[in-house]
N, C-alpha and C positions, 0 to 999 in steps of 0.2 A: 690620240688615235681616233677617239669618239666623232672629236669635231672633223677630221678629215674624210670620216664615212657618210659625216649628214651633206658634207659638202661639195663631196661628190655624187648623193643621191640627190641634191639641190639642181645640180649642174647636168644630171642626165632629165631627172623632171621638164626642166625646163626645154632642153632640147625635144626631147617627145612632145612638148607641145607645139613648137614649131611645124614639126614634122609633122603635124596631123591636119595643119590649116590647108586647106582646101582653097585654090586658087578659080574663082566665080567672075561675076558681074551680078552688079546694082542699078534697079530703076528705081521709080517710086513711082505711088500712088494714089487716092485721096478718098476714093468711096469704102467705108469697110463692110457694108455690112449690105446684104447675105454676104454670106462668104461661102465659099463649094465644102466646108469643113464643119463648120456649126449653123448655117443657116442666119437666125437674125439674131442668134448671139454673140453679142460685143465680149472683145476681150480686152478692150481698151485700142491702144495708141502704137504699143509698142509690138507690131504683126507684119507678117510676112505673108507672100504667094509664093509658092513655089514651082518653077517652071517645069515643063514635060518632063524633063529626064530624073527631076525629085520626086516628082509628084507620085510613082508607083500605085498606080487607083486610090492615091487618100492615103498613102502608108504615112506619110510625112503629117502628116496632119497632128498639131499640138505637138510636134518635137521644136523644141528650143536651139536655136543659132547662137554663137559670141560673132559676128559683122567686125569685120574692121576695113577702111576704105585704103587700098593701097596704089591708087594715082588717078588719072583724069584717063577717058577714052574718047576725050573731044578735047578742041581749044581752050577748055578751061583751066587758067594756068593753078597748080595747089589748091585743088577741090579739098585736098582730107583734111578733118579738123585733128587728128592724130587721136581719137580717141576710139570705143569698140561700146557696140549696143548688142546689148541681149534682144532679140526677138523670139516670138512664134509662130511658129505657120500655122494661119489658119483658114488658108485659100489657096487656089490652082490661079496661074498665071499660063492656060493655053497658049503657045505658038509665042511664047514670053521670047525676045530676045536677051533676056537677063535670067541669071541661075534663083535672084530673088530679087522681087517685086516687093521692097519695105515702103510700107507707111510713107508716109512725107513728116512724120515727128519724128521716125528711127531713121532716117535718111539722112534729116538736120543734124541729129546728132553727130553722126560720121562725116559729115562732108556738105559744100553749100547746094544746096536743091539748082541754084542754075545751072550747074555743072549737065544736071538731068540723067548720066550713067556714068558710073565710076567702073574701077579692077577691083576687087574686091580678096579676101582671103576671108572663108567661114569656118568655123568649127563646131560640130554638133556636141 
């Protein structure tokens, strides 16, 4: 009986995670620093921009992303490497045509940078 309770709370877990990814868009990009969030502190590699509709005056700022790339929005045939990158925002991407502006190292990780925009699913 035990084990059919964890394994139904296994199997709803994991649906609520589904159900919370947030269907986006991804670009990239390569200067990180200032950033509109910390100024000239680096937070390394693995950073985000967050376009107008995230951005709420800087509310987003230092909240963390799980990124996973879910297809090409150009001719680029299987962009995604099938994997998901943690990011932070720690920048505004104004008049961004993408929901997040990652890095070009959190980029690579999910998907080949020629691609240049991917579909995306986030999760805060």
């Amino acid at each position: 009986m035990g084990k059919r309770i964890l394994i139904a709370m296994g199997i709803c877990a994991s649906l609520l995670s589904v159900a919370v990814a947030i269907p986006g868009i991804a670009t990239f990009y390569t200067t990180y620093v200032p950033s509109a969030c910390y100024g000239n502190k680096s937070f390394g590699v693995m950073i985000a921009a967050a376009n107008d509709s995230l951005w709420k005056n800087g509310a987003v700022c230092g909240k963390v992303f799980q990124v996973t790339c879910k297809g090409p929005r150009n001719p680029v045939p299987h962009p995604c490497t099938g994997k998901t990158v943690t990011v932070k925002v720690v920048d505004h991407c104004p008049g961004c045509p993408s929901t997040l502006d990652l890095s070009k190292e959190a980029f690579t990780q999910i998907a080949n940078p020629v691609a240049g925009i991917i579909n995306i699913d986030y999760i805060q």
